[in-house]
C-alpha positions in Angstrom: 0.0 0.0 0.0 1.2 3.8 -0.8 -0.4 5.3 1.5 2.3 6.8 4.3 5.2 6.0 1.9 7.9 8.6 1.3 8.5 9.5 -2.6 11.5 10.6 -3.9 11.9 12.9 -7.2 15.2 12.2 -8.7 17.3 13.6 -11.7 15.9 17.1 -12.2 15.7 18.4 -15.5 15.2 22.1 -14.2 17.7 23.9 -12.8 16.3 24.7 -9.4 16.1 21.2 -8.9 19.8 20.7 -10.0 20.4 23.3 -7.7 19.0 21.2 -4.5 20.3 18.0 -5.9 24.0 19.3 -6.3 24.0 21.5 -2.7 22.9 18.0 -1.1 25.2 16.1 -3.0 22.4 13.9 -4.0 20.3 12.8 -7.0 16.8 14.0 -5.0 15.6 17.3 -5.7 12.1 16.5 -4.0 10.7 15.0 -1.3 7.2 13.9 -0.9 4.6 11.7 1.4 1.3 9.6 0.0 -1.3 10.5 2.3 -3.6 8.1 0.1 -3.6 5.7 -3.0 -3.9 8.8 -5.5 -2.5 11.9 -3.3 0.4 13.1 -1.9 1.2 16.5 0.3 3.8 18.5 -1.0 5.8 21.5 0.2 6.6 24.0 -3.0 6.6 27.6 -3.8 3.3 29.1 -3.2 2.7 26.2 0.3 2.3 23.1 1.7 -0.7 21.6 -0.2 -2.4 17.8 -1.2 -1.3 17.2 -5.3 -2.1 14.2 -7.0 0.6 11.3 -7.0 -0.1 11.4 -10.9 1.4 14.7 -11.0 4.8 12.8 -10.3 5.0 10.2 -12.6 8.8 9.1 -11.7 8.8 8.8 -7.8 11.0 6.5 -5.9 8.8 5.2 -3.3 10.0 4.0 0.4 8.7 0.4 1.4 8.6 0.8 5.4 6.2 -1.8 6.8 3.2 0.4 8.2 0.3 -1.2 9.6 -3.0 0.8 9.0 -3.0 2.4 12.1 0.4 4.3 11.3 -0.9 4.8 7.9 -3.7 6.4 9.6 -1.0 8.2 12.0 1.0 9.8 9.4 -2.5 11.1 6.9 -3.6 12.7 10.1 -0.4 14.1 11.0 0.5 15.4 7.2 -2.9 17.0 7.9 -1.9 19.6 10.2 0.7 20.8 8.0 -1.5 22.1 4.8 -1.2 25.7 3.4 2.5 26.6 5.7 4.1 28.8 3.9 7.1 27.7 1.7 10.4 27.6 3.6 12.8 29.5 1.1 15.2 30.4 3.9 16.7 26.8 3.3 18.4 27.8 0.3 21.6 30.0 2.0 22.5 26.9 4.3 22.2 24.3 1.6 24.7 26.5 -0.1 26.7 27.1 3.1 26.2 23.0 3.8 27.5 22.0 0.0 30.7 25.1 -0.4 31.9 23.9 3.4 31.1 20.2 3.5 29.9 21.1 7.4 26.2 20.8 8.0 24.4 23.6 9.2 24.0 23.4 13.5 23.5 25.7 15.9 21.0 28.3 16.1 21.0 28.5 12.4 19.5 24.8 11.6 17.3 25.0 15.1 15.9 28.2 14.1 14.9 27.0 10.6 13.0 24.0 12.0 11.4 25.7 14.5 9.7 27.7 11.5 6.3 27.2 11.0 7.5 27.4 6.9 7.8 24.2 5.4 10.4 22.8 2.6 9.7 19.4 1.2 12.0 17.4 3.4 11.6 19.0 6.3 8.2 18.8 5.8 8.3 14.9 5.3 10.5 14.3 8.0 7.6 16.7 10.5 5.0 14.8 9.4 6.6 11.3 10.3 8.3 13.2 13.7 4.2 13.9 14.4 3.3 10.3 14.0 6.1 8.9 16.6 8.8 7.5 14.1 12.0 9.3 14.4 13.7 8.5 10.3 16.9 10.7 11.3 17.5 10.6 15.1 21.5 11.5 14.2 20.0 14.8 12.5 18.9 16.0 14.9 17.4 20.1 13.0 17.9 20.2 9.2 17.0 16.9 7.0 17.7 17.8 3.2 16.5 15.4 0.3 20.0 14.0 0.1 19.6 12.8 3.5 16.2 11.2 2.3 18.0 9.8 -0.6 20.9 8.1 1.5 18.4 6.7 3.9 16.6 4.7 1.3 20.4 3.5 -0.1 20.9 1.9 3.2 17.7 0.6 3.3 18.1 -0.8 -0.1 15.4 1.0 -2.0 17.9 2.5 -4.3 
């Protein structure tokens, strides 16, 4: 079943998403969560919002072994999350992150996820943080998409 899976948008043809992919030394420029069969929540420009999984057609999908009542857990936590603004703060430290090889700590990374602005996987890893599973208890502030994409390599998914 999708539903409570983390997607994974890989190998951008756009530049912005090149952007994200080479500042998290990564191929995921996107990170999203089904919060059904057909729909997904999103964080983009313009807010957090439900899209249609359609709308992705190439999505790497996690395969974590949820039992109904997390998939219920995680559709009611992604819930609380619609229309937050778009977290476009991200962008300097990603840079910062990528140009120094250091990840960003202190009061820089606590203070952007303490934000009620949302980027996508931030967002994903809020959402799962809400429902009681902890994906990244070693990153402990600011999760980027490359993080997503090296926890589904150990996993085996990629």
């Amino acid at each position: 079943m999708l539903t409570g899976q983390v997607g994974l948008r890989r190998y951008s043809t756009g530049w912005i998403g090149k952007a994200i992919e080479w500042a998290t030394r990564s191929h995921t420029h996107h990170v999203i969560i089904a919060v059904s069969e057909t729909e997904c929540i999103s964080a983009e420009p313009g807010g957090v919002r439900y899209r249609s999984i359609s709308d992705y057609p190439t999505v790497d999908w996690s395969r974590f072994g949820l039992t109904t009542t997390q998939q219920d857990m995680i559709r009611d936590a992604a819930a609380e999350f619609i229309g937050r603004p778009y977290n476009y703060a991200i962008y300097p430290p990603l840079l910062w992150e990528r140009l120094t090889g250091r990840k960003v700590d202190g009061w820089v990374a606590k203070w952007l996820s303490q934000r009620p602005n949302e980027n996508c996987s931030q967002l994903s890893d809020d959402i799962y943080t809400l429902a009681g599973f902890h994906l990244f208890p070693n990153i402990p502030e600011l999760v980027t998409p490359g993080d997503f994409e090296r926890l589904f390599q150990r996993l085996g998914w990629l």
